[in-house]
N, C-alpha and C positions, 0 to 999 in steps of 0.2 A: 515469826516467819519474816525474813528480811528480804526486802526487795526495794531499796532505794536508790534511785538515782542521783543523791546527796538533796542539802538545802541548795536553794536558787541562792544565785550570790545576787551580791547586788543593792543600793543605796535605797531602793523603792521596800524589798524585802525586810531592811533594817528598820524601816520608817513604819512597819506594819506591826514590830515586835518579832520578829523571828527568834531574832535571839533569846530574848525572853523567852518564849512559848519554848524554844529547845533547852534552856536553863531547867523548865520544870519537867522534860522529860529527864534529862540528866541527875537530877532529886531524884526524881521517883525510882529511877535506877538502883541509885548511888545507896537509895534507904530500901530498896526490897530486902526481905530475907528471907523469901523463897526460892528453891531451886531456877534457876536461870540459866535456860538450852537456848540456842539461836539456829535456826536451820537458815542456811543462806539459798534463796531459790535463783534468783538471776543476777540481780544487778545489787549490789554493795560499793560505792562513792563516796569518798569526799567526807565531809561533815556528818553525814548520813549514817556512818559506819558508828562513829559518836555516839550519835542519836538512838542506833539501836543496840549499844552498850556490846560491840564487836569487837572493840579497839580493844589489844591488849592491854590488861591490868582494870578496865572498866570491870573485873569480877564476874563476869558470866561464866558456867560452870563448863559448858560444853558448846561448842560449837560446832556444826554439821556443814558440807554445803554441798549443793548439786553437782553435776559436772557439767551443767552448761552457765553456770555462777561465774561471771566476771567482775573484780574488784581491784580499787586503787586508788591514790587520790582523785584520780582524772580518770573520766572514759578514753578509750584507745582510743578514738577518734581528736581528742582534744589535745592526749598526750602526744602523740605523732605527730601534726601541728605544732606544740609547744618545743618538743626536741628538734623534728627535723623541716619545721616550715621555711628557713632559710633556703636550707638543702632543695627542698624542693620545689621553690620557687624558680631555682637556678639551674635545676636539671632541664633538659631536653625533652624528654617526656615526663612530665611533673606528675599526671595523673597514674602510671604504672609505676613509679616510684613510692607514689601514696598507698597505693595500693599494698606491693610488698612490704613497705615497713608497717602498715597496720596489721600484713596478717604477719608480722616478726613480733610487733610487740603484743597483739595477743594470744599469741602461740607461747611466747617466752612470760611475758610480766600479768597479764588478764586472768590467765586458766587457773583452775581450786587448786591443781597439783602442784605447782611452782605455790599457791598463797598458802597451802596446809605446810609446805615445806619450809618455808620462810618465818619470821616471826611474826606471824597473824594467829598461832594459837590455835589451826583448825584439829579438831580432834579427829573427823574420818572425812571421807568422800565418799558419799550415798548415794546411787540410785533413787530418782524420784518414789518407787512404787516402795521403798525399804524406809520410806521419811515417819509410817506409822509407827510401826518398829521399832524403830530406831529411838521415836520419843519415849513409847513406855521404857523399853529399856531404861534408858539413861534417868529416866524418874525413879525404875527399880533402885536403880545406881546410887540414885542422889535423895532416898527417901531417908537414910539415917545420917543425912549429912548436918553439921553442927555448922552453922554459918555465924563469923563473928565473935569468936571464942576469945573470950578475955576483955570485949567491949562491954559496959553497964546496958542489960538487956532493956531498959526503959532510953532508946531514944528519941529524941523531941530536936528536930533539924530546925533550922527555918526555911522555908520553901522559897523560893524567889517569886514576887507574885510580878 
């Protein structure tokens, strides 16, 4: 179940191990070979998408997401700032400016419909009350699934400690 708002960026966060600690969820990902579904509930950002093995080609078999799931590099708020903070420092009314293109870039780049359609790989858009459903299914789906075919079934990674 994915609901991240990304990792914190940041020189304090580095100095804690972040990246480390994200290194070993990325292992553990990277070495599962059981079926791997992602239901996306709100929020999906940033390095977080990563972390919860979203990002296309990270191998998960299926992925779901709500239709109030917004995802991106950046939250809409950050991104409108980063594209059009010039713009609307310099507009006349900077605040009803901000306002419209947050709700332009999450109507257009935020919503599950534009990210299932795009190359993020979503496999449906669910209805909250349809997410129980929806998993047995796809385990129905993915119970005769052969994961890794052709690789020596004894592997021995090294984990990043």
């Amino acid at each position: 179940l994915i609901d991240t708002p990304a990792y914190m960026p940041g020189s304090a966060q580095e100095h804690v191990g972040i990246i480390r600690h994200g290194a070993k969820v990325l292992y553990a990902l990277c070495e599962a070979t059981v079926p791997r579904i992602g239901i996306m509930l709100s929020k999906a950002y940033g390095g977080g998408n990563l972390g919860m093995g979203v990002i296309p080609g990270m191998g998960t078999d299926l992925i779901y997401c709500w239709p109030t799931m917004e995802m991106g590099v950046l939250g809409a708020e950050q991104s409108v700032e980063l594209f059009y903070g010039a713009e609307i420092k310099k507009a006349e009314n900077g605040e009803k400016m901000r306002a419209a293109k947050l709700k332009e870039y999450q109507d257009t780049y935020a919503n599950p419909i534009y990210a299932a359609s795009s190359l993020w790989h979503i496999s449906d858009v669910i209805e909250p009350a349809e997410t129980r459903l929806t998993i047995v299914n796809a385990l129905k789906y993915l119970a005769t699934k052969k994961r890794d075919k052709g690789i020596v079934p004894k592997r021995h990674g090294n984990i990043p400690l």
